[in-house]
C-alpha positions in Angstrom: -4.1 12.6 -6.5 -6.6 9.7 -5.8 -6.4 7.6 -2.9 -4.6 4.2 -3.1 -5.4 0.7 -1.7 -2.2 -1.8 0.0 -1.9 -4.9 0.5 0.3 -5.7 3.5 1.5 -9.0 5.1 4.3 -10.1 7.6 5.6 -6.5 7.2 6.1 -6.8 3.4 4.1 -4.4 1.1 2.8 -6.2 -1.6 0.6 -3.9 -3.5 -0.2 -0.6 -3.6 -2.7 0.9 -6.3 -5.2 3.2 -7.4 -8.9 2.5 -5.4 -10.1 2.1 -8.3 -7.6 -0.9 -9.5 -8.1 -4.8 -9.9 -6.7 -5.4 -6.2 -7.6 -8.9 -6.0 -5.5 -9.5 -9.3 -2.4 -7.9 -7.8 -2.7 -9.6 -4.7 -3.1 -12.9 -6.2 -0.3 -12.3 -8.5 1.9 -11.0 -5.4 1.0 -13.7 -3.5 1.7 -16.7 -5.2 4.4 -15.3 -7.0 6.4 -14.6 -3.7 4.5 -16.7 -0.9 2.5 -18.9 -1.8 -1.1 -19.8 -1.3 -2.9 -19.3 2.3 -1.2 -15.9 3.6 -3.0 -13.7 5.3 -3.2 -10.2 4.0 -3.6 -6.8 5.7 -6.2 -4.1 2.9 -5.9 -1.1 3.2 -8.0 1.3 1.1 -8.8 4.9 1.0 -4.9 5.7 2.1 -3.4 8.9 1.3 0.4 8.7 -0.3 2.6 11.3 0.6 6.3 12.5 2.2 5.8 14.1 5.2 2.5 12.7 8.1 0.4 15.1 9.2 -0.3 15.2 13.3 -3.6 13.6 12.8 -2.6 11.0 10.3 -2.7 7.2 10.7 0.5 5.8 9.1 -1.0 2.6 7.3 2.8 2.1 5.6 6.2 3.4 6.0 8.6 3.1 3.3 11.7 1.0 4.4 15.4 0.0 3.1 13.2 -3.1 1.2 10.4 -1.4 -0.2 9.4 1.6 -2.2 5.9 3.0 -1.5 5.2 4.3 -5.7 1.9 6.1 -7.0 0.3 4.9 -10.4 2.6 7.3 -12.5 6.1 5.4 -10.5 6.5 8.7 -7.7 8.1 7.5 -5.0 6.6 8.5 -1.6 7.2 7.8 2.2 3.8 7.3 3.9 1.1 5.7 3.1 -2.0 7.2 5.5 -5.5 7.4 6.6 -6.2 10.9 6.9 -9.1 12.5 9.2 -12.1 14.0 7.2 
């Protein structure tokens, strides 16, 4: 499993995708769609998906009763972190 970037704002997740992905689309597509223009986002890239944190893990994104945290393929996860090299 590759490493995923997210795009985070006000406490709403509203992307999460492969590094490798056309992030800025997304984002613009997430943003106007839902907010508008002018909302400042939180990017997150190199994050790790997976269910359970490590103890050394940075939780970038927890998933929540209004989101789900999915990998490329539509898995469904529970963390989103930064993990130490």
């Amino acid at each position: 499993m590759g490493t995923y970037t997210l795009a985070i704002a006000d406490g709403v997740l509203f992307a999460c995708l492969p590094d490798e992905a056309d992030v800025a689309q997304a984002v613009a597509e997430a943003t106007t769609t839902n907010y508008g223009f002018g909302l400042a986002l939180s990017i997150v890239r190199g994050a790790v998906l997976t269910d359970a944190a490590r103890p050394g893990d940075h939780v970038v994104w927890r998933e929540g009763p209004d989101s789900e945290l999915l990998d490329a393929d539509g898995r469904r996860y529970r963390y989103a972190v930064r993990r130490a090299a």
